[in-house]
C-alpha positions in Angstrom: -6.2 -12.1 21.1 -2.8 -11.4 20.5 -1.0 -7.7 21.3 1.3 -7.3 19.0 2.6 -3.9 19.2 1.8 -1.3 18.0 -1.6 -3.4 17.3 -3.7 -6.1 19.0 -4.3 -8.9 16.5 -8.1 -10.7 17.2 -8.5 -13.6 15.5 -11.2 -16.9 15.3 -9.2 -19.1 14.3 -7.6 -20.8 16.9 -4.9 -19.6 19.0 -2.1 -20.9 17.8 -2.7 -19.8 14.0 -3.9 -16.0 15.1 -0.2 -16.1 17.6 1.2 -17.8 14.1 -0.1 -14.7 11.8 0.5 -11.7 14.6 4.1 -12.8 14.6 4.8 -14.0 10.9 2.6 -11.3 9.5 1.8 -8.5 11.2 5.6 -8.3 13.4 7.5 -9.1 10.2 5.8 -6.2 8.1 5.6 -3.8 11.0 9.5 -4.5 12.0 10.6 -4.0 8.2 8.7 -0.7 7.8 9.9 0.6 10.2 13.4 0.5 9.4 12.4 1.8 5.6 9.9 4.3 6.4 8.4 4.9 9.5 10.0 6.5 13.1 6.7 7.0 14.8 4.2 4.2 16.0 0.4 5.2 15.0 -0.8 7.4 18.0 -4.1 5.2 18.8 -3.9 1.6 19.6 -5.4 -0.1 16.4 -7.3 -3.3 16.5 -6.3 -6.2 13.8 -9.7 -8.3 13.6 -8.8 -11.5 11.1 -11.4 -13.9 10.4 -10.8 -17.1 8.8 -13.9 -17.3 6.6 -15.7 -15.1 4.3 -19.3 -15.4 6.0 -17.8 -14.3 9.2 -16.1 -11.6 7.6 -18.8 -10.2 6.0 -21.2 -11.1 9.3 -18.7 -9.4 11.7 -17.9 -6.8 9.6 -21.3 -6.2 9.1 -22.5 -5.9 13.0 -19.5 -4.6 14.4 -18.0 -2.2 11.6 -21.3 -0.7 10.5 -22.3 -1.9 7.3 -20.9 -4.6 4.5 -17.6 -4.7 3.2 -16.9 -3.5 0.0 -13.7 -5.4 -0.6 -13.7 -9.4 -0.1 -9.9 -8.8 1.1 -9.8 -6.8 3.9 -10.0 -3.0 4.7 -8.9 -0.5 7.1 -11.3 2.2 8.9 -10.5 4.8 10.4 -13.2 5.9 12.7 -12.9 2.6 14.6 -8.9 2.4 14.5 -9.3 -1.3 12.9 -8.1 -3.2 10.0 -11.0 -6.0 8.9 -9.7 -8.8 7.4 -10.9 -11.9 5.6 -7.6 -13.8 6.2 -8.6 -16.8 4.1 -7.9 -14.6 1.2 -4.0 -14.5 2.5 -1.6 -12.1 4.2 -1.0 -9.4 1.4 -3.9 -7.9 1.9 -2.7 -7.4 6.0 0.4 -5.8 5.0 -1.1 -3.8 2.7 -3.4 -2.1 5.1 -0.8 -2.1 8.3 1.1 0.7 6.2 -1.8 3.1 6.6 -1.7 3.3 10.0 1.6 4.4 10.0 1.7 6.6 6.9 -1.0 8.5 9.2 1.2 8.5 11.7 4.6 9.7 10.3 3.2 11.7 6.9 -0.7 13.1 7.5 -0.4 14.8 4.5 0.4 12.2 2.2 -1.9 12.0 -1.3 -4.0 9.2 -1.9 -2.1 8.1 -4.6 1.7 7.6 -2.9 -0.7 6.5 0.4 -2.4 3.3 -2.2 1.0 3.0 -4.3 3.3 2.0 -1.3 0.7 -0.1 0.6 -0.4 -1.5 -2.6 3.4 -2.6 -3.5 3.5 -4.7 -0.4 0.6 -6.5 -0.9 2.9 -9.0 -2.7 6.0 -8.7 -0.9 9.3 -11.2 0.2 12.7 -10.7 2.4 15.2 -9.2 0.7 18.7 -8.7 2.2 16.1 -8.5 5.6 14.3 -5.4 3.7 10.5 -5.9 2.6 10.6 -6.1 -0.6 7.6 -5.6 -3.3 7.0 -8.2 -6.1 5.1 -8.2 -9.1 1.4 -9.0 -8.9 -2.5 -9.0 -10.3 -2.4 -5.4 -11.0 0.3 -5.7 -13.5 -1.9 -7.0 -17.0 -4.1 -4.3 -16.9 -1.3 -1.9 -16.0 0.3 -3.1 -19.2 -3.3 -3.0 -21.1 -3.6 0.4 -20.7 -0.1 1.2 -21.7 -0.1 -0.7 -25.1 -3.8 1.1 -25.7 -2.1 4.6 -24.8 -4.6 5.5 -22.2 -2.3 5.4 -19.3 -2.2 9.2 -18.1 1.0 11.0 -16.9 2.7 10.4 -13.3 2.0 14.1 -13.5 -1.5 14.0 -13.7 -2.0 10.2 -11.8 -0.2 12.6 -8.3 -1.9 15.9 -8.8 -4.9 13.9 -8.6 -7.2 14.6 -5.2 -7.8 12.3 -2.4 -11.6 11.5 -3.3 -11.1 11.6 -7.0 -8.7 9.3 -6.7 -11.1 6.5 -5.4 -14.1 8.0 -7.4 -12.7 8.8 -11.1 -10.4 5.8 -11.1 -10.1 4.5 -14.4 -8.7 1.4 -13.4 -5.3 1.8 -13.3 -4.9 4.6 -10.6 -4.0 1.8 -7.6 -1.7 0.2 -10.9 0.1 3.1 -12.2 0.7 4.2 -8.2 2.2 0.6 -7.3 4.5 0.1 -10.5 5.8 3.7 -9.6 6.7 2.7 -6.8 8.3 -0.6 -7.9 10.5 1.1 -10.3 11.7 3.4 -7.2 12.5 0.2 -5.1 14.2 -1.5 -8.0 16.1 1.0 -8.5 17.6 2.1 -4.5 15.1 5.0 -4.8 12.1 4.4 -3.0 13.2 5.0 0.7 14.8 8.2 -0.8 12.0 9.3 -1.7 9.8 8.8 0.6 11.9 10.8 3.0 12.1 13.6 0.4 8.6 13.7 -0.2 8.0 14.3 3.8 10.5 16.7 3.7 9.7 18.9 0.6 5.6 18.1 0.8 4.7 21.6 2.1 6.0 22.7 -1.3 5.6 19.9 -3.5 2.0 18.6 -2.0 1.5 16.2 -5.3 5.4 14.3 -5.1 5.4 15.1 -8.6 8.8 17.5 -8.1 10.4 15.2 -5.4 9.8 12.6 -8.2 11.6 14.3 -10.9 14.7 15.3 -9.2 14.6 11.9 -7.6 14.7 9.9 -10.8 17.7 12.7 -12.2 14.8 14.0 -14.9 14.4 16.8 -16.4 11.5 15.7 -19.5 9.1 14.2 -17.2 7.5 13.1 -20.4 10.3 11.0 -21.6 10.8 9.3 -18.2 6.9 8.3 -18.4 7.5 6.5 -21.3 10.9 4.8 -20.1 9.1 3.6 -17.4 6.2 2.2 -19.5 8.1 0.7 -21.6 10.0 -0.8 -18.4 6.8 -2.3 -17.0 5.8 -3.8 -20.4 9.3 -5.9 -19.5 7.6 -7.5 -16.6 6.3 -10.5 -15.9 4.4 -12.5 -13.1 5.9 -15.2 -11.8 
């Protein structure tokens, strides 16, 4: 056991590798966020539980989380102020969750969609200039599927959608179309502007989808869509 603030990182493997990932990991991420994003530590102490195999994820998730996981990754829950990891799996999966935490923290009434989009965008991430910085990943060929079959929907109509329906009538592409959003933002110098806009206008602009627009400098919505499509058709994975 490691504390690593604001969390306390439990680990079975052995010391030295949980000490290895609390500092390379989870202080790396949490320092860098910080600076972009957040002001406020999450108000609870949250637990980090890493487990170096898949059985004893899926055991100790099992007995002391309350039921299976539904993700072979890693997932955050809330009523026990813990992120579950199968560290085998890597370390993007770790940053990922570590932004919910503090996006509960510092913006409670974040949408599901900007919530999944930026923690999703560091679940491949690098340093750059000392900033976290997002890369491309596995969500990107279907992302570009979609987009080529014309059944990507709007970025008005992927942020107006609800919480829930987010998870429950996701096409596919919901966690996709959220990420590369957010990828064209931090490409572009954007993304920690509008973050701090979004907080700032949300009581009037709950779905992000104005703070967006006037962020980007559009006034067609529609054509800006389709810019940005064709923009992540450019991409490739490395």
């Amino acid at each position: 056991m490691v504390v690593e603030p604001p969390f306390v990182v439990i680990g079975d493997e052995s010391p030295e590798q949980v000490a290895a990932r609390a500092e390379g990991t989870v202080r790396w991420a949490v320092e860098r966020l910080r600076v972009e994003y957040f002001a406020r530590d999450p108000d609870e102490l949250t637990e980090i539980w890493l487990f170096g195999s898949e059985p004893a994820y899926e055991r100790w998730a099992n007995e002391l989380f309350g039921g299976p996981p539904d993700t072979p990754y890693g997932y955050y829950t809330h009523e026990h102020h813990a992120l579950v990891m199968n560290i085998a799996t890597g370390g993007g999966t770790l940053v990922h969750e570590i932004v919910h935490p503090f996006m509960q923290a510092n913006f409670s009434e974040c949408p599901s969609w900007f919530d999944e989009g930026l923690a999703s965008l560091y679940e491949q991430s690098a340093e750059h200039d000392g900033r976290i910085w997002g890369l491309p990943n596995w969500r990107l060929p279907a992302l570009q599927r979609a987009i080529e079959a014309d059944k990507l929907p709007s970025s008005q109509v992927l942020t107006a959608t609800g919480d829930r329906p987010f998870y429950d009538e996701d096409p596919g592409t919901h966690y996709a179309h959220a990420r590369y959003l957010c990828l064209w933002l931090q490409e572009h110098g954007l993304l920690r502007d509008y973050y701090h806009g979004f907080v700032a206008a949300v009581a009037t602009d709950p779905t992000g989808h104005a703070t967006l627009s006037k962020t980007v400098g559009a006034r067609d919505m529609s054509k800006w869509d389709r810019q940005w499509q064709a923009w992540v058709l450019t991409l490739r994975l490395s």
